[in-house]
N, C-alpha and C positions, 0 to 999 in steps of 0.2 A: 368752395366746399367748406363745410363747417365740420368739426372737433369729430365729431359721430359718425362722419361717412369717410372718414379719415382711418379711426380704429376699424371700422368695418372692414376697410380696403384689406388692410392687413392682416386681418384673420380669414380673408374669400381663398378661394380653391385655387384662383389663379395664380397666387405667389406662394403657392404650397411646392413645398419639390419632393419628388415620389421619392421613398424609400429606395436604397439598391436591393436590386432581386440578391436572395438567397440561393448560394450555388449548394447544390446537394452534394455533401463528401462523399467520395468513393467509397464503397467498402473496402474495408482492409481484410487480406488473406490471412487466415487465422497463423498466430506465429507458432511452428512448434519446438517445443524444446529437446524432444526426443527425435535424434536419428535415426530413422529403420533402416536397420542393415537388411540385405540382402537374405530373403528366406532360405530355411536350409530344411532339404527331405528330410534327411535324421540325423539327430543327436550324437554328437563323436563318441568314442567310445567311452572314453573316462565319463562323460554325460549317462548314458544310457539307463542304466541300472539302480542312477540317485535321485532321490525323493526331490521335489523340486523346495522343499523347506532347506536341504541340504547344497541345492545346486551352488549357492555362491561360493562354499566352503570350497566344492571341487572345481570352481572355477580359481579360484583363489591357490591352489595349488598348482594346478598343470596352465600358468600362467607362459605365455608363448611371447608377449612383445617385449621390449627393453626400457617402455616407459612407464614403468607400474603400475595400471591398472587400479580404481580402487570399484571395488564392484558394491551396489546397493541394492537394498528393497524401498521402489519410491512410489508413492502417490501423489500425480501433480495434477492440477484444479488447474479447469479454461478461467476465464475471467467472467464470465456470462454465468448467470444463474436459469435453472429449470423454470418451471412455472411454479412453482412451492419455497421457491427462494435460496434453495441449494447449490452450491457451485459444481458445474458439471466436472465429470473427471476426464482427463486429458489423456494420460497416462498411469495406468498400474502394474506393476511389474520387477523385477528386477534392472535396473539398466547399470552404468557402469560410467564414470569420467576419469580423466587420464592428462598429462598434464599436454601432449598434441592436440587434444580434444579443447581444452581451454583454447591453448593458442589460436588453433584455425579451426575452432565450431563459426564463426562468423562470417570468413571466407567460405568454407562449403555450404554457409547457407545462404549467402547471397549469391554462389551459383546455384545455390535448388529454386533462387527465387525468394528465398524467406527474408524479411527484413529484421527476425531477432537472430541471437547469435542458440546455434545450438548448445545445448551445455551437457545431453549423456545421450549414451545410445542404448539403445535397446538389446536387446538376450541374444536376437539373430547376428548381433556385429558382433556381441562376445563372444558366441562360441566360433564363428566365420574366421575373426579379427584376432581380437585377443589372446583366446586358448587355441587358436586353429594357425592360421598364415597370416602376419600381419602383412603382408606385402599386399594384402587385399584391401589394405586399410586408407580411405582415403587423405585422413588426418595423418597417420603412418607418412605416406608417402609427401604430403605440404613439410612438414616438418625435417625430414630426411634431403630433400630438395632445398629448404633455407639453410640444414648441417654443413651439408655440401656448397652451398654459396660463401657460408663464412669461410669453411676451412681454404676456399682457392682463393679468397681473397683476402686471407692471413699466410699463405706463402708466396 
């Protein structure tokens, strides 16, 4: 075999090795950040009557839980853009975090399924939650459940 059919060999189809196939990634379930609480027919009473520019004020008042609440007006952006290049809106609304809500938005949202961590809820958990009976509250109750584990195993 001479010099040329030597380089040849080497560049033929036979000592080529195929690329690994590309595995298509799953799609991922979009993550949300806001908890929907639980819809409510009508507005409590202290609710009824106030302009929703004022709602936070009278939530901010007739506050019901024992982990203070800080209630917001938020606007939160998916990650994905429109066809005009805009980021679509996730969330707008008033919603509300709280310092159970830190703690265990990631545990309740990896039982809803979600892989981020929640971080506020929305208007229906406020007025349900917050202003209303926290014992409705799922964060409420994660937090109240680890209270109770320290305090029986601090005496």
């Amino acid at each position: 075999m001479n010099l040329l059919s030597k380089v040849a060999g080497l560049f033929s189809s036979k000592n080529k090795v195929e690329p690994a196939a590309k595995v298509a990634a799953k799609p991922r379930k979009s993550a949300k950040q806001v908890y929907a609480g639980a819809e409510i027919d009508e507005r409590p009473e202290f609710a009824k009557e106030v302009e929703t520019s004022f709602l936070i004020k009278a939530c901010e008042q007739n506050i019901a839980c024992i982990f203070t609440p800080k209630f917001e007006q938020h606007r939160l952006y998916r990650p994905t853009r429109d066809a005009s290049g805009n980021l679509l809106i996730e969330f707008e609304g008033i919603a509300v975090t709280c310092p159970a809500l830190v703690q265990f938005g990631s545990v309740v949202a990896r039982e809803d399924g979600q892989h981020r961590a929640y971080r506020y809820a929305d208007l229906n958990h406020i007025l349900n939650c917050c202003c209303g009976k926290p014992q409705r509250c799922r964060f409420f109750h994660k937090i109240m459940a680890e209270r109770k584990k320290l305090e029986d195993f601090q005496t």
